[in-house]
C-alpha positions as CSV (number, residue, x, y, z in Angstrom):
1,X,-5.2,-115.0,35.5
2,X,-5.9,-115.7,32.2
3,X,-5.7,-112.6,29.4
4,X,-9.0,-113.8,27.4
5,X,-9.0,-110.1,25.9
6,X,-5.2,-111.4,24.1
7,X,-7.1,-114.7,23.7
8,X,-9.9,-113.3,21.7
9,X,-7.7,-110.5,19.9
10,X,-5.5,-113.3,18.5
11,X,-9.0,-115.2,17.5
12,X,-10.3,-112.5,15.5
13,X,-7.4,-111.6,13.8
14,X,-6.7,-115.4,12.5
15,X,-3.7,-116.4,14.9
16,X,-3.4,-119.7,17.1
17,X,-0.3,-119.7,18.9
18,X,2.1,-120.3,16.7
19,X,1.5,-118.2,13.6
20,X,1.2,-115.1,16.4
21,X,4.4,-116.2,18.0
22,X,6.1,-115.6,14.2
23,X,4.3,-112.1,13.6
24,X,5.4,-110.9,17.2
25,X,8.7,-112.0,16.8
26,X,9.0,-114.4,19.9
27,X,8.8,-118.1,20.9
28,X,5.8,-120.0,21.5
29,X,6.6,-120.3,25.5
30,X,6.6,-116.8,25.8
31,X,2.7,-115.8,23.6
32,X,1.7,-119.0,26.3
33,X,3.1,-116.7,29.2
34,X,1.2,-113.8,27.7
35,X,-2.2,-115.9,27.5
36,X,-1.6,-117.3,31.4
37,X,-1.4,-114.0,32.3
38,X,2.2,-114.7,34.3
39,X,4.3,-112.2,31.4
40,X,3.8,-109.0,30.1
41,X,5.7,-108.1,27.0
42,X,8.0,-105.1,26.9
43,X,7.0,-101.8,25.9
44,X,8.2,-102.2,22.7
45,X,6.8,-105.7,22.4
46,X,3.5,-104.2,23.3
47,X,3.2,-102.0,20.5
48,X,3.9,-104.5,18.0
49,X,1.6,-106.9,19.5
50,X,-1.1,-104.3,19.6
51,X,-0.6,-103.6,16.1
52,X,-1.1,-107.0,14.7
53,X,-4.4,-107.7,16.5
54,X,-5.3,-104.0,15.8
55,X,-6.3,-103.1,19.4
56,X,-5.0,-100.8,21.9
57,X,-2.1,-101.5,24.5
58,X,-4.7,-100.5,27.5
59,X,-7.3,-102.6,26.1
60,X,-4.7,-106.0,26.0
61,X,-2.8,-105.4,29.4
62,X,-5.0,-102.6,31.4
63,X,-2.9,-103.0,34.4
64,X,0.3,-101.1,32.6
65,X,-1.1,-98.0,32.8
66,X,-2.3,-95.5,35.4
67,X,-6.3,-95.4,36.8
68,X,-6.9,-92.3,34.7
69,X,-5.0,-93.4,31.9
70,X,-7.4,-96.7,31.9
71,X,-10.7,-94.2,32.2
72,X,-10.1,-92.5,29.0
73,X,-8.8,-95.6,27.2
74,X,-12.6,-97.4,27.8
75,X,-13.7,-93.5,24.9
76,X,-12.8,-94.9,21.7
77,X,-14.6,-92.4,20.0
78,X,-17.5,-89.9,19.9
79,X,-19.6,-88.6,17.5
80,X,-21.5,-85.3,17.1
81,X,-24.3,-87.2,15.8
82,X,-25.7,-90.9,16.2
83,X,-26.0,-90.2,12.1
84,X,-22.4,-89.9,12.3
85,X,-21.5,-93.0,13.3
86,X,-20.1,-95.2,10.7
87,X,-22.8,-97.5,9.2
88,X,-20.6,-100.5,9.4
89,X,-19.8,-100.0,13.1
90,X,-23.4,-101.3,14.0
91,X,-23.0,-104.8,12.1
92,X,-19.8,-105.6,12.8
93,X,-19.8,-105.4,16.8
94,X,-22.9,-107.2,16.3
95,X,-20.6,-110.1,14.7
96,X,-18.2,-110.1,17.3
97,X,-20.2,-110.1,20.0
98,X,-20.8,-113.4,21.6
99,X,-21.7,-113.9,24.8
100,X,-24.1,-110.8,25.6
101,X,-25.8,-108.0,23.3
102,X,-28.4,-105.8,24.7
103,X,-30.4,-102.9,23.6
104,X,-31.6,-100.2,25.5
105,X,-34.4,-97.9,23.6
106,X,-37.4,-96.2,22.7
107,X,-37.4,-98.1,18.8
108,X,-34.1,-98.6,17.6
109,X,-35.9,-98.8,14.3
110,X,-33.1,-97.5,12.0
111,X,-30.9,-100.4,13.1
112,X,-33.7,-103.0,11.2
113,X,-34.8,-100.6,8.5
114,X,-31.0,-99.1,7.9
115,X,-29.2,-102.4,8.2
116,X,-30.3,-105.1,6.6
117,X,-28.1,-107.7,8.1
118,X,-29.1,-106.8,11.8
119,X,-31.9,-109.3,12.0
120,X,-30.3,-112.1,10.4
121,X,-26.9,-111.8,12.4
122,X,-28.8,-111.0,15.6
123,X,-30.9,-114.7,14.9
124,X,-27.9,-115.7,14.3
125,X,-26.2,-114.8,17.3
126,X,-29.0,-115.9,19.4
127,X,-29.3,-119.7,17.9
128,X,-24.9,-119.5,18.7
129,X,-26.1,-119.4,22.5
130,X,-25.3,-115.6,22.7
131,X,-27.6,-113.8,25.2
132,X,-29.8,-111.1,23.6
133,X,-31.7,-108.7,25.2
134,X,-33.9,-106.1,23.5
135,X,-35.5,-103.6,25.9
136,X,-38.5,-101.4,23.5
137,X,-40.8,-98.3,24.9
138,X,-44.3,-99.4,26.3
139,X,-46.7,-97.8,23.7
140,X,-49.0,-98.0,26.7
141,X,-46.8,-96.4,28.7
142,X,-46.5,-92.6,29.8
143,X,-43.0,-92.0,28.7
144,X,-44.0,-92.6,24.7
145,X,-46.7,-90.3,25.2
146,X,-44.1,-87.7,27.2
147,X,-41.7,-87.8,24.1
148,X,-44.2,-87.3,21.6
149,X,-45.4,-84.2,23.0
150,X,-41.8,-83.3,23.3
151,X,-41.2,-83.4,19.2
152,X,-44.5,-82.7,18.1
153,X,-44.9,-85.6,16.2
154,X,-48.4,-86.9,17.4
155,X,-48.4,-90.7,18.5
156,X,-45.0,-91.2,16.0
157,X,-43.1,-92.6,18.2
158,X,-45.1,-95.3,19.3
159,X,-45.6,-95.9,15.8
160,X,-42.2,-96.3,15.5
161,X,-42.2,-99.4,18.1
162,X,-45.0,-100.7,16.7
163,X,-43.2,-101.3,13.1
164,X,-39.9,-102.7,15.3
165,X,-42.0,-105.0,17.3
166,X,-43.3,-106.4,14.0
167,X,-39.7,-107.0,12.6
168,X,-38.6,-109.0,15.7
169,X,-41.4,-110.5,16.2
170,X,-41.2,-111.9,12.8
171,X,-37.9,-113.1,12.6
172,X,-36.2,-113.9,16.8
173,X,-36.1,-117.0,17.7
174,X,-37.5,-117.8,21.5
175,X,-34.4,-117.5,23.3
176,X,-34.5,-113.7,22.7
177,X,-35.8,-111.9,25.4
178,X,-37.8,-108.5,24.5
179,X,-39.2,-106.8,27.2
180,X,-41.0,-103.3,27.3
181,X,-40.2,-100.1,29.5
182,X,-41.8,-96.9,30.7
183,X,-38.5,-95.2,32.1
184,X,-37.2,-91.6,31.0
185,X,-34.5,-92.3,28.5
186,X,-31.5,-90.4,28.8
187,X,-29.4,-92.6,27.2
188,X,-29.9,-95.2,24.2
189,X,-27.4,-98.1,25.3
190,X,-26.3,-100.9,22.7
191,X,-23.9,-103.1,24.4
192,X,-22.2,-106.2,22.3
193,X,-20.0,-108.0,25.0
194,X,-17.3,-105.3,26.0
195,X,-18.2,-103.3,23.3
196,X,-21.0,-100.3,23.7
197,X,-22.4,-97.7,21.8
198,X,-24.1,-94.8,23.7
199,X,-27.0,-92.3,22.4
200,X,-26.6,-89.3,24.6
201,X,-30.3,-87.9,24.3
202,X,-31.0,-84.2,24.6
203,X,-34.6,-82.3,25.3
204,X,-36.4,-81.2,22.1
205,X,-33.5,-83.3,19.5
206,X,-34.2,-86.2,17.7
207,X,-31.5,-89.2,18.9
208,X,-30.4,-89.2,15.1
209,X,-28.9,-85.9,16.1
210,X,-27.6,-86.4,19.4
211,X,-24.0,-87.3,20.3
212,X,-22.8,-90.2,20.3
213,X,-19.7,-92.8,22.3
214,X,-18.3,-96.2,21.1
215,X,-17.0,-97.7,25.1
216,X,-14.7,-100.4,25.0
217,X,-14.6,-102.3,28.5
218,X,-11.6,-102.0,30.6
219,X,-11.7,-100.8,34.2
220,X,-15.7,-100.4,33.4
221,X,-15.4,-96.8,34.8
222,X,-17.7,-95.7,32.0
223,X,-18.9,-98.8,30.7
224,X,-19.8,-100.1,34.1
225,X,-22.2,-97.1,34.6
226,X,-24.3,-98.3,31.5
227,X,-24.3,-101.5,32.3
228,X,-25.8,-100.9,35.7
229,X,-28.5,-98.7,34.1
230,X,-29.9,-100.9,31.7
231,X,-30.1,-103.7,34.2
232,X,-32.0,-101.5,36.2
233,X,-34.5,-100.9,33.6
234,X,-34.6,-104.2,32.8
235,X,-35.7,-105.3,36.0
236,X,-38.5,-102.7,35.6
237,X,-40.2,-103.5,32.3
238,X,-42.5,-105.8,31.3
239,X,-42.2,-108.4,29.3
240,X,-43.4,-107.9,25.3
241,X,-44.9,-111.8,25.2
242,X,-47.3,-110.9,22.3
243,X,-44.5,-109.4,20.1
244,X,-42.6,-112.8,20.2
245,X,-45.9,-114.7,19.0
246,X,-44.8,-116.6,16.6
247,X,-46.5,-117.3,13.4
């Protein structure tokens, strides 16, 4: 089976073959074995291999470690705090992404007021052929109403969807889908091809406060969870035809 996850490592760090066969130290044949999938470099190979494409050893050839070993790799790191998370984090899994990039939320609005490249890269990816997915609270719905009453802000938080709408709507091209839910959100979910980041939400704290997890795919024992959940809310909402009216 072909490694794609080697493939794409060697992509996005600027190798083809040859120039990664001279920074890993070995011939041609054998980076060719790697990328069939019929080798798997040495240990110490692994680690230097790793290194250059700056991913982890689990991530590249999953099958060398144990089952737990493999659940913990998928944590790359958590946050105490959505705030937390490095601002540049957002942006540049956006950029790498290219097959599939989803959002799961009430607003998501600090993403298009916060970032000011989110918009344009996620047209961008769109108009590439990349599969994107927005999934928005129902201002109709009861769940907006539930969570408004739950932080006192009175009707803020379908304010809040009402400004993001107006930002997509503005800007995505038709390919993007955005449809709108009326689900009890226990988890924000922002998923850029085998890359996630998860809002853990908590009664009575803002989501800008909440913990936070960066999942990388590998066995999909945590990532496969997510996955599974936004697909079932997808399949529930409606979709937001009006707020891709173009102008």
């Amino acid at each position: 089976m072909v490694n794609e996850r080697l493939r794409r490592a060697m992509h996005r760090a600027g190798h083809d073959i040859r120039s990664f066969a001279a920074a890993a130290e070995v011939s041609t044949k054998t980076v060719e074995r790697w990328l069939a999938g019929t080798a798997v470099p040495y240990p110490r190979t692994r680690y230097r291999v790793a290194a250059i494409v700056q991913e982890d050893e689990s991530y590249l050839w999953p099958d060398t470690v144990n089952g737990a070993s493999l659940a913990g790799a998928e944590l790359v790191a958590t946050w105490p705090r959505r705030n937390d998370v490095p601002k540049h984090l957002w942006t540049e899994l956006l950029r790498a992404a290219e097959r599939d990039v989803d959002l799961l939320a009430y607003a998501g609005l600090f993403l298009t007021e916060e970032h000011p490249d989110w918009i344009p890269t996620l047209v961008a990816k769109a108009q590439a052929g990349a599969r994107v997915r927005l999934l928005l609270g129902d201002p109709d719905g009861k769940q907006l109403a539930f969570r408004d009453t739950e932080h006192r802000i009175g009707g803020g938080v379908a304010g809040r969807v009402a400004a993001v709408l107006y930002y997509y709507r503005e800007r995505m091209p038709p390919s993007v889908e955005v449809r709108l839910h009326d689900t009890p959100l226990y988890n924000s979910i922002y998923r850029f091809d085998d890359e996630m980041i998860v809002n853990v939400h908590a009664y009575g704290v803002l989501a800008a406060y909440t913990p936070t997890m960066h999942l990388r795919r590998i066995d999909g024992a945590y990532f496969t969870t997510y996955v599974e959940s936004f697909e079932r809310v997808w399949g529930s909402a409606k979709p937001a035809d009006m707020a891709l009216e173009h102008r």
